[in-house]
C-alpha positions as CSV (number, residue, x, y, z in Angstrom):
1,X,0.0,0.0,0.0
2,X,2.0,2.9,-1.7
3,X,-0.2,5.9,-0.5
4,X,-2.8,4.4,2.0
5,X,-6.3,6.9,1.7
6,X,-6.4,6.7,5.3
7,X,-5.3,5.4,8.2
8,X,-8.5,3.1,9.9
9,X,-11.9,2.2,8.2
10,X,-15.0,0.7,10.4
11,X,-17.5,-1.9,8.4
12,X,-20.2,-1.8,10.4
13,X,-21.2,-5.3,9.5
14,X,-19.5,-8.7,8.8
15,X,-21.5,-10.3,6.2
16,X,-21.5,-10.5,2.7
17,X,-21.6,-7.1,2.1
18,X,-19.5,-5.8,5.1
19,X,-16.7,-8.4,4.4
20,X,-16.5,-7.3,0.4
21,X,-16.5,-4.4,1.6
22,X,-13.6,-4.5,4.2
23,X,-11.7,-6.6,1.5
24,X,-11.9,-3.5,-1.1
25,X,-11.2,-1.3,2.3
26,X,-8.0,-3.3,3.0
27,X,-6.3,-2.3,-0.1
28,X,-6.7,1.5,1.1
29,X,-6.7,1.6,4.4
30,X,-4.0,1.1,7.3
31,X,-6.4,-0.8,9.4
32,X,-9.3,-2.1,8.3
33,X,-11.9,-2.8,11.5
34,X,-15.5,-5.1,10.9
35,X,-17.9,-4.6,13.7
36,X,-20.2,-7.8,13.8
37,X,-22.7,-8.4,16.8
38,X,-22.3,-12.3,16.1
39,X,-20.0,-15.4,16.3
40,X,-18.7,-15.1,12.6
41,X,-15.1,-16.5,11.9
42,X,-15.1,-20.3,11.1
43,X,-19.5,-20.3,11.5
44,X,-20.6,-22.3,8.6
45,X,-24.3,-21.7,10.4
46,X,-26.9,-19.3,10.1
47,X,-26.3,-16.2,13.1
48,X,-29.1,-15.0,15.0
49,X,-28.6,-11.8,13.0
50,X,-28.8,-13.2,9.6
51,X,-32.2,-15.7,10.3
52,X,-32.4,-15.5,6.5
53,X,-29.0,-17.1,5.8
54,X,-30.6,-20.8,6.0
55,X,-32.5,-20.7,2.9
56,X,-31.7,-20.6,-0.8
57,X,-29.3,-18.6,-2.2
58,X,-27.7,-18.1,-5.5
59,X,-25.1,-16.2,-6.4
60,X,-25.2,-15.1,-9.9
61,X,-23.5,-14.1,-12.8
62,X,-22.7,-9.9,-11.9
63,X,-21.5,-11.4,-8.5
64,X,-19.8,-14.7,-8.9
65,X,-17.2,-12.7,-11.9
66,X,-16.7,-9.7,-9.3
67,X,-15.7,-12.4,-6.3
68,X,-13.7,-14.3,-8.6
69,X,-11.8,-11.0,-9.1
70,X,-11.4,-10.5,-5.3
71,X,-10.3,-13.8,-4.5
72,X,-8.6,-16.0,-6.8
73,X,-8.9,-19.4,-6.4
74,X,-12.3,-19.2,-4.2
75,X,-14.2,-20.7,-6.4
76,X,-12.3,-23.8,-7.3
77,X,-11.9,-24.0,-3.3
78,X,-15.9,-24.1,-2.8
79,X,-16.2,-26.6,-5.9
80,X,-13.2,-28.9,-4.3
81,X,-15.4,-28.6,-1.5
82,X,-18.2,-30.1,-2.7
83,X,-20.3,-26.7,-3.6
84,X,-22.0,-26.5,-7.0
85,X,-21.3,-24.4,-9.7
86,X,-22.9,-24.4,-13.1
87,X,-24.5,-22.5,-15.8
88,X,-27.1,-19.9,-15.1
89,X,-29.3,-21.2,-18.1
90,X,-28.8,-24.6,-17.6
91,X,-30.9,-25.2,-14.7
92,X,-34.7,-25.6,-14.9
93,X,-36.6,-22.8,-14.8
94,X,-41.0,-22.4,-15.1
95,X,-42.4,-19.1,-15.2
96,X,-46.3,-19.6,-15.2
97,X,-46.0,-23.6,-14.9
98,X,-44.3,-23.3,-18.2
99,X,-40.5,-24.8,-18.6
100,X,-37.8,-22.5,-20.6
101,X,-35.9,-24.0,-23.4
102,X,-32.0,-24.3,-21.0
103,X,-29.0,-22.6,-22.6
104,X,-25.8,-22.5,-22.3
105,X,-25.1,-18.6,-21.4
106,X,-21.8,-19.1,-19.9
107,X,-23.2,-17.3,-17.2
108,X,-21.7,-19.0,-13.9
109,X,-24.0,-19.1,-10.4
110,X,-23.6,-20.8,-7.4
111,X,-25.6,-22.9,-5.1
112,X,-23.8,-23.4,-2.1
113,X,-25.9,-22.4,1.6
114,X,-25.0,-19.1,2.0
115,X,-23.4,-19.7,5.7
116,X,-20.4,-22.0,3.8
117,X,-20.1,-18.7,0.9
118,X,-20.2,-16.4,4.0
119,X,-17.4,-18.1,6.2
120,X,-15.4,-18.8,2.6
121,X,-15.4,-15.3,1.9
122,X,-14.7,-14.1,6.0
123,X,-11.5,-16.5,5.8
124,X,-10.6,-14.8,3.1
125,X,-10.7,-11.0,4.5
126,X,-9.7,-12.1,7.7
127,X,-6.7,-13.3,6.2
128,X,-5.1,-10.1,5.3
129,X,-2.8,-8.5,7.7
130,X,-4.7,-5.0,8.1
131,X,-7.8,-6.4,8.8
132,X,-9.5,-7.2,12.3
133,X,-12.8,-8.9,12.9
134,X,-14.6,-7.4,16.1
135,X,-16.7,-10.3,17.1
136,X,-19.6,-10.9,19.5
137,X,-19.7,-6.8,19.4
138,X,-22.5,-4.1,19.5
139,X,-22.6,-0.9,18.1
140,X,-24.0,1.8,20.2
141,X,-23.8,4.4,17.7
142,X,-21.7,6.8,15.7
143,X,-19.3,9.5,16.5
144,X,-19.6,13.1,15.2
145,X,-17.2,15.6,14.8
146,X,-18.2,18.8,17.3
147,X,-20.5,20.2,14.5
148,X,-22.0,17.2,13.1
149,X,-20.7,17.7,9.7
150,X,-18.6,14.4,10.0
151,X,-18.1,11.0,11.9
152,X,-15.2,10.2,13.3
153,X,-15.8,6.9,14.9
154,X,-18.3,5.0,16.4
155,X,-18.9,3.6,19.8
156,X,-19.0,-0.5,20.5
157,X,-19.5,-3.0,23.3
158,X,-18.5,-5.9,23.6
159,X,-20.8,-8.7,24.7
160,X,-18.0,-10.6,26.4
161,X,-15.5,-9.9,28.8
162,X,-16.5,-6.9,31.6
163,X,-18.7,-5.2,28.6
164,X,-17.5,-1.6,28.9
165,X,-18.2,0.6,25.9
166,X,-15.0,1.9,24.0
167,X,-14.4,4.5,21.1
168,X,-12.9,3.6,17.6
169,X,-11.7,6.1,15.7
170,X,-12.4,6.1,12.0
171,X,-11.7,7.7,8.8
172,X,-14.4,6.0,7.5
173,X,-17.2,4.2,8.4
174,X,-19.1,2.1,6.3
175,X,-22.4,0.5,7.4
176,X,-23.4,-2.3,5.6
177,X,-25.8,-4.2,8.4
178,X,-28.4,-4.9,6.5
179,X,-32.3,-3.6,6.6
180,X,-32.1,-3.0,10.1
181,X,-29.7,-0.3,9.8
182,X,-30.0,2.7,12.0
183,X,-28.3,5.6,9.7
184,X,-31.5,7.0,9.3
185,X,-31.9,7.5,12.9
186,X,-28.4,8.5,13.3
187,X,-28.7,11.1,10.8
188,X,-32.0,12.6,12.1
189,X,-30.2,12.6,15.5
190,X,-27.1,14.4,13.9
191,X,-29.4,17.2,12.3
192,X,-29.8,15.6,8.7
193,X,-32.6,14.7,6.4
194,X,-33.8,11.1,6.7
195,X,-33.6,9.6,3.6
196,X,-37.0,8.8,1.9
197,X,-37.9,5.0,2.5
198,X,-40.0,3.6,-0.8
199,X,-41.9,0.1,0.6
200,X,-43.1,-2.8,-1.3
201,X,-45.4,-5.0,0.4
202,X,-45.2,-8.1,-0.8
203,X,-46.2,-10.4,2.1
204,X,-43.6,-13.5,1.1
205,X,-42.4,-16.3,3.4
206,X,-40.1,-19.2,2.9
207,X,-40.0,-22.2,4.2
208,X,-36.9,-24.3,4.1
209,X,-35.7,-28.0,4.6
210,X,-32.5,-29.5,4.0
211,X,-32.8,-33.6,2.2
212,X,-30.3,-36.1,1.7
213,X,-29.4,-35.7,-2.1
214,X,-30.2,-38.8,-4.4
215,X,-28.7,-38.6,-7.9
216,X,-32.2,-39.4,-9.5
217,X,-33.6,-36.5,-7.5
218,X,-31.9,-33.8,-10.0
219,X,-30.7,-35.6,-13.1
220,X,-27.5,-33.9,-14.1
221,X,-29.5,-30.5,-13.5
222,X,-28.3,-27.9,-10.4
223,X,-31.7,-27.0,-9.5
224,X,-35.2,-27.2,-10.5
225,X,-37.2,-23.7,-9.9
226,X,-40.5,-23.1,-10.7
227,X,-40.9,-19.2,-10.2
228,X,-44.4,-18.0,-8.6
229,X,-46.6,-15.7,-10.8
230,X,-50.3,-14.7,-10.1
231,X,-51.2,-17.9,-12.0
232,X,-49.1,-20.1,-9.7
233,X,-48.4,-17.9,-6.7
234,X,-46.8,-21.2,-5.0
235,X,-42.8,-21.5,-6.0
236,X,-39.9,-23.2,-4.9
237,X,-36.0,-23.4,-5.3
238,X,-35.0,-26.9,-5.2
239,X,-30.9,-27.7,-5.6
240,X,-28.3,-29.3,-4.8
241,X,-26.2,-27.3,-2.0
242,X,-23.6,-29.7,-1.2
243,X,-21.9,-33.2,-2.2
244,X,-24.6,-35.3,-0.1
245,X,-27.4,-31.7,0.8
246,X,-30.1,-30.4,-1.4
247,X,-32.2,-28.0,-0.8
248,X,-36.2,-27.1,-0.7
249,X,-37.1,-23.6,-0.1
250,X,-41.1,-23.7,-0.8
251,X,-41.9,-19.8,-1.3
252,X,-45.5,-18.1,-1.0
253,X,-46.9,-14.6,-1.1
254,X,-49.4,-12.2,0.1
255,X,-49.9,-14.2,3.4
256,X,-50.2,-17.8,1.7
257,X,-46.8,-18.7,3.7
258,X,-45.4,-22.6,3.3
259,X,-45.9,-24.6,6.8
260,X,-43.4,-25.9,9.0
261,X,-45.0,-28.6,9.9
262,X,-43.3,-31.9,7.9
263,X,-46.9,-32.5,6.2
264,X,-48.0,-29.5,5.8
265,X,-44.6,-28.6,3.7
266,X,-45.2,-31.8,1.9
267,X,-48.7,-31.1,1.1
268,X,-47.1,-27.4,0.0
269,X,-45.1,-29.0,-2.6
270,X,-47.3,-31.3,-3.9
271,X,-49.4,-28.2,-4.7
272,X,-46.7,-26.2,-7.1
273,X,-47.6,-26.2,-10.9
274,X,-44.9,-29.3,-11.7
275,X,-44.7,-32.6,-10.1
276,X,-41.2,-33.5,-9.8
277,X,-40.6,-31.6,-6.7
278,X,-42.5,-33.3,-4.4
279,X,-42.0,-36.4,-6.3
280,X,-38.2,-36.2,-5.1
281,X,-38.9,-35.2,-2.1
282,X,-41.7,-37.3,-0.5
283,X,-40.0,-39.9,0.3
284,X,-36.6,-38.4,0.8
285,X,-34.5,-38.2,4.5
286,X,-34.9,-34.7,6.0
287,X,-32.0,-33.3,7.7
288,X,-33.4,-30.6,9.1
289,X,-36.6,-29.1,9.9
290,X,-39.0,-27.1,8.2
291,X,-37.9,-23.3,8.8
292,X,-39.7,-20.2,8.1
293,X,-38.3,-16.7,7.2
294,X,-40.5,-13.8,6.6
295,X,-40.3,-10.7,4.7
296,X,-43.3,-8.5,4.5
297,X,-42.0,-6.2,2.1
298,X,-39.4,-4.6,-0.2
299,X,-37.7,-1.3,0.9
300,X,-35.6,1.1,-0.8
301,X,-34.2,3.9,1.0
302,X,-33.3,7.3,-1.2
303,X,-30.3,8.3,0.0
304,X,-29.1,9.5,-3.3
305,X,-32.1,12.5,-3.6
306,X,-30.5,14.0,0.3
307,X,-28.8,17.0,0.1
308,X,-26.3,16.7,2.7
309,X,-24.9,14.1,4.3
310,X,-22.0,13.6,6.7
311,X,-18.6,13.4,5.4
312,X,-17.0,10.1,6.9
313,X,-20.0,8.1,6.5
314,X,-21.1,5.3,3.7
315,X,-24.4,3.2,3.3
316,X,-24.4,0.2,1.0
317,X,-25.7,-3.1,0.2
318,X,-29.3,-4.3,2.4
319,X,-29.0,-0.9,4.6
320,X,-30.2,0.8,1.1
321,X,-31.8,-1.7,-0.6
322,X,-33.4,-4.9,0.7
323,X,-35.1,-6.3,-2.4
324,X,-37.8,-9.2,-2.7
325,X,-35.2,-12.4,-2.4
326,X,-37.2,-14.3,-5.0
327,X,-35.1,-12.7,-7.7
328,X,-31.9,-13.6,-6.5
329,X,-30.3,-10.1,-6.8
330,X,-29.3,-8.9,-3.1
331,X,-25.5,-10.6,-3.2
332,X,-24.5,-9.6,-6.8
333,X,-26.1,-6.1,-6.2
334,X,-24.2,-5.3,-3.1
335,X,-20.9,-6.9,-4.6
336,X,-21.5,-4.2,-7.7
337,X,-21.8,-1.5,-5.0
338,X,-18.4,-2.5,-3.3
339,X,-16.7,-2.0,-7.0
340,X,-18.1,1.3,-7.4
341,X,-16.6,2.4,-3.4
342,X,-13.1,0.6,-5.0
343,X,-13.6,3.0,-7.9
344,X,-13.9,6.2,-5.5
345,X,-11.2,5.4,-3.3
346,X,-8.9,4.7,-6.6
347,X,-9.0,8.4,-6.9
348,X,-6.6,8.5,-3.8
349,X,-8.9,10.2,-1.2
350,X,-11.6,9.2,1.0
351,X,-14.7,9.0,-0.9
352,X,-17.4,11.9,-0.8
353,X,-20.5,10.6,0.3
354,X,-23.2,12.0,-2.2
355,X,-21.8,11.5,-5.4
356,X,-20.9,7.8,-3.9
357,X,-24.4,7.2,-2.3
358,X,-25.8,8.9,-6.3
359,X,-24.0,5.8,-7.7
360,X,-25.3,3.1,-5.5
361,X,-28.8,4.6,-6.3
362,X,-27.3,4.5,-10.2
363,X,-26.8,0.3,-9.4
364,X,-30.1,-0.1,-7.7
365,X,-32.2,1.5,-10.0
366,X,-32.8,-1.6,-12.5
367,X,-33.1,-4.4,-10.0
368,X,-35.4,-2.9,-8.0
369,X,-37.6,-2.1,-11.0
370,X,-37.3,-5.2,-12.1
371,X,-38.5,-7.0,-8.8
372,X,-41.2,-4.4,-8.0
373,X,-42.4,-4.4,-11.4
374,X,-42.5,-8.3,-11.4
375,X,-44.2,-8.1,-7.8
376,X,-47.0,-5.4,-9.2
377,X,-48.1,-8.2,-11.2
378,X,-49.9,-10.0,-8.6
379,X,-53.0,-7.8,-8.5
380,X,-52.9,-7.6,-4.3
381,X,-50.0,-6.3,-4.3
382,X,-50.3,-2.2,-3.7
383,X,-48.5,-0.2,-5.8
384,X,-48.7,2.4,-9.0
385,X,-49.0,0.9,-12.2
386,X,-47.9,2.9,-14.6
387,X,-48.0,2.8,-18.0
388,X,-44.4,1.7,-18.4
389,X,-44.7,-1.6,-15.6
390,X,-47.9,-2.3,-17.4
391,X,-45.9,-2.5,-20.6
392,X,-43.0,-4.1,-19.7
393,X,-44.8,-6.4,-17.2
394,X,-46.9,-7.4,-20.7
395,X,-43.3,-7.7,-22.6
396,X,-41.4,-10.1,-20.0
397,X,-44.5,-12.6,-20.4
398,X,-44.2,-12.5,-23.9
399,X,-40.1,-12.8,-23.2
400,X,-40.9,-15.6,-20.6
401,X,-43.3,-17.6,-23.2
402,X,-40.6,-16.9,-26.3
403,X,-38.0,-18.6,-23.9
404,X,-40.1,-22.1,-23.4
405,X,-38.7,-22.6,-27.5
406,X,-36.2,-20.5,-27.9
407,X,-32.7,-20.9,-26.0
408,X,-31.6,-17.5,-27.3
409,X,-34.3,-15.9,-25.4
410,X,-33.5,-17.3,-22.5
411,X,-30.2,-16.5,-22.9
412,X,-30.7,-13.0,-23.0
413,X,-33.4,-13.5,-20.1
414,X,-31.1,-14.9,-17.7
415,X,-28.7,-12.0,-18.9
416,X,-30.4,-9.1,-17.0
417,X,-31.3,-11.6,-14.6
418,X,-28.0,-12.0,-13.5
419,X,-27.5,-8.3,-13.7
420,X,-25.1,-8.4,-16.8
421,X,-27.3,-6.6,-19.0
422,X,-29.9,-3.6,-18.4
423,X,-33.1,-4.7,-19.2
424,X,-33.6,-2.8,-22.0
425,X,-31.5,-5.6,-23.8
426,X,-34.5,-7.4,-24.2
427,X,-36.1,-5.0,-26.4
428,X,-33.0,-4.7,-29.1
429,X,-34.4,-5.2,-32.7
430,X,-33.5,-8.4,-33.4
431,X,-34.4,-10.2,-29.9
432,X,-37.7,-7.7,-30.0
433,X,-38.3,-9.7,-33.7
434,X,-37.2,-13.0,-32.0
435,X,-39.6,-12.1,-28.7
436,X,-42.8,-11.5,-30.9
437,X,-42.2,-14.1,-33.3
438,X,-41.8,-17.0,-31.1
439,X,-44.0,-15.7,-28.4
440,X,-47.1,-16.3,-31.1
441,X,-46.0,-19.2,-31.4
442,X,-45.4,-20.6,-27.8
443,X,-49.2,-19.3,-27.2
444,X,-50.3,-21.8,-29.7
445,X,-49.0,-24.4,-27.9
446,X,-51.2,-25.5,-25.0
447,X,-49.5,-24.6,-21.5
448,X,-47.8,-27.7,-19.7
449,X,-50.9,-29.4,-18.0
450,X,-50.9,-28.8,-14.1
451,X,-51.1,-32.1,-12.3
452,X,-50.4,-33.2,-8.7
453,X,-48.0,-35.7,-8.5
454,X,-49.6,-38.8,-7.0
């Protein structure tokens, strides 16, 4: 480190988006700090703070390539490992009960539980000399300068040991702890603007059990998803996770919300628009019970329209925006904020906080359309629809159905949905001409019939 920016950073944080962060941090920074209120070093567990950690997860496309540039090698460690990795378009995917036409995109995603990706990528960050995990710790709040105009620091405790609060001075700090973050309290209590919070209500639950995998259960494939739509509101996301795991997340919305009881989740299966789900699983060995994770709604917070902020102080990654989980986006959207804070601090001094918070509003702006434009299809779901969702939510189905006989459509599908194109790919002349033309002909082709699996 030539000309370090500064001489201590705090992440505020110590999960995926706090430890990419503190890795990018590390390469700028003296002393890089991560506060985390949990156990996290060697846990290959879900934390109490991270409840959502047990179910599926995928990492796709925009996020596996930026990792991969991180750390070098991870990936062949997690596949030594036993974690799969394949092709994006090369799973099975049903949007309204209806199979797409596989493809191979070259478009890697993984399919490991998020706790192993998590401790993986901690190891990692921990490794490097400037860089100090502050475990079991909580944070009691920031640290401004006399007039408020910065932070300096923040205040922790530690929840072992005699438990007396202590100061760390920062140059930075960085909070990256997810929805429940409190910078917009902390501003208001500094004298700033609150950012304005856009919510989604979407009313989704998982449920989630772990199976003993069987080869026949997945037949060469890496998972099996069949995507809920206001035709079939019941999904899943059933893969492999591991050399002898697989996983069954069972997802429902607007209040219909999987059970956790073992027969109640079975019967939940056997209800989604394809059979082979519950077929694999029925008489498959559990390893775990049936868990539930809520999440009432999608929130986006605005902190790119404030006028002010304090210098010394970033937001990224869940803290602001937690987006409906269904579409995969949360890891590979934070990771792509992280590369824009490396690009900032490249300039050689600590970043300004506007025009960085302007670009993570820049990086949210398409996924979050995406995913609240998909989510405004299901006609209980509150929300403005406009013109433009009504028209593009009418152009995807017309995408989706071209992509049931045309691997070229779902190529360019799974494209923006693993955040390597904007969306406005799809509408291109010639996949527009390949859209219309084989979306005709898919809807003269009767849908895949809906049966329960005996």
């Amino acid at each position: 480190m030539a000309n370090p920016v500064g001489d201590r950073a705090v992440v505020l944080g110590g999960s995926i988006a706090g430890s990419l962060t503190a890795r990018v941090l590390s390469e700028f920074y003296r002393e890089v700090v991560v506060v985390e209120r949990d156990a996290a070093l060697g846990v290959r567990e879900p934390r109490r703070g991270t409840p959502h950690t047990e179910h599926a997860h995928g990492l796709h496309a925009r996020g596996y390539l930026i990792l991969d540039e991180l750390f070098p090698g991870l990936f062949d460690e997690l596949i030594a490992a036993g974690a799969p990795v394949g092709d994006l378009g090369e799973m099975r995917w049903f949007f309204n009960g209806r199979e797409l036409r596989p493809a191979r995109t070259g478009l890697r995603s993984v399919t490991a539980l998020r706790p192993v990706l998590e401790e993986r990528v901690r190891a990692r960050v921990a490794a490097a000399s400037n860089v100090t995990y502050l475990e079991r710790t909580d944070i009691l709040g920031l640290v401004p300068a006399a007039d408020n105009s910065a932070v300096t620091g923040v205040r922790v405790q530690g929840r072992d040991g005699d438990g007396t609060p202590r100061l760390l001075d920062a140059d930075l700090v960085v909070d990256a702890t997810g929805r429940g973050s409190r910078t917009p309290a902390w501003l208001a209590e500094l004298g700033y603007q609150r950012p304005a919070e856009e919510r989604m209500r979407i009313g989704l639950a998982y449920t989630t059990r772990l199976y003993r995998k069987r080869p026949e259960m997945f037949d060469g494939v890496q998972s099996i998803n069949p995507v809920s739509s206001p035709q079939h509101p019941r999904g899943a996301f059933f893969g492999q996770v591991g050399e002898q795991e697989c996983i069954l997340s069972l997802t429902g919305m607007l209040g219909d919300h999987p059970p956790t009881d073992p027969d109640g989740f079975l019967e939940f299966a056997r209800s989604l628009p394809i059979p082979e789900i519950y077929a694999a699983v029925r008489d498959a060995e559990p390893l775990t019970d049936p868990v539930c994770f809520k999440f009432p709604a999608s929130v986006r917070r605005h902190y790119e329209r404030l006028s002010d902020f304090p210098a010394g102080l970033l937001v990224l990654g869940d803290a602001v925006c937690s987006f409906n989980p269904v579409y995969g986006q949360g890891m590979s959207v934070a990771a792509q904020e992280v590369m824009a804070l490396r690009t900032h601090l490249a300039r050689g001094r600590r970043p300004e906080p506007l025009p960085f918070l302007r670009d993570v509003g820049r990086i949210v702006d398409a996924p979050w359309e995406v995913s609240t434009s998909g989510d405004l299809e299901f006609p209980e779901v509150e929300g403005t629809r406009s013109l433009k969702v009504r028209m593009g939510n009418a152009y995807v189905a017309r995408v989706q159905a071209a992509a049931t006989r045309d691997p070229a459509v779902t190529e360019a599908f799974m494209r923006v949905a693993g955040l390597m194109d904007p969306p406005t790919a799809l509408m291109r002349p010639r996949m527009l001409a390949r859209v219309l033309r084989q979306s005709r002909n898919a809807a003269a082709v009767p849908d895949r019939p809906v049966r329960a699996a005996a």
